[in-house]
Every structure is written in structure tokens, then in C-alpha cells.
Steps between C-alpha positions, in 0.01 A plus 500: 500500500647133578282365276595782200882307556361219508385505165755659370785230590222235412462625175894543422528129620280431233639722258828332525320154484389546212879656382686191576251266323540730188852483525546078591287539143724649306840325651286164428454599125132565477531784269752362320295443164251726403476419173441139359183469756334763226626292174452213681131414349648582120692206475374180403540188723683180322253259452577166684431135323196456706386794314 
């Protein structure tokens, strides 16, 4: 039965882990722009001189 609580808390530890880096993600802008990464490879690069 110890072992049952155990893994219980261990896996909540986790489970909250894993919560806070998904939320330091979002407050640090990471999902911020969804968009241009998919347009992205439609626009053409400006050619440099060495070009």
C-alpha cells in the first residue's frame, strides 16, 4: 500500500512539473506567433550583392 502512495504523489510531482514548464512557456511568449512560421517559406529572401 506505501508504495500505491508512493506513486501516486510521485506522479502528481511530475504532473505539476510538467504544468509549470507549460506555463513559464506561455508567460515567456513561446506561443505567441503561430502564424508567420507557416508563411514563412512563401516569401522570397532579398538577394544580397554577393549574390
Amino acid at each position: 500500500m506505501k508504495i500505491i502512495f508512493f506513486l501516486i504523489i510521485l506522479s502528481l510531482l511530475i504532473a505539476l512539473g510538467f504544468l509549470a514548464a507549460f506555463i513559464w512557456a506561455v508567460r515567456s511568449g513561446q506561443y505567441d506567433d503561430d502564424y508567420t512560421p507557416s508563411v514563412r517559406i512563401l516569401f522570397d529572401d532579398k538577394k544580397t550583392d554577393s549574390e
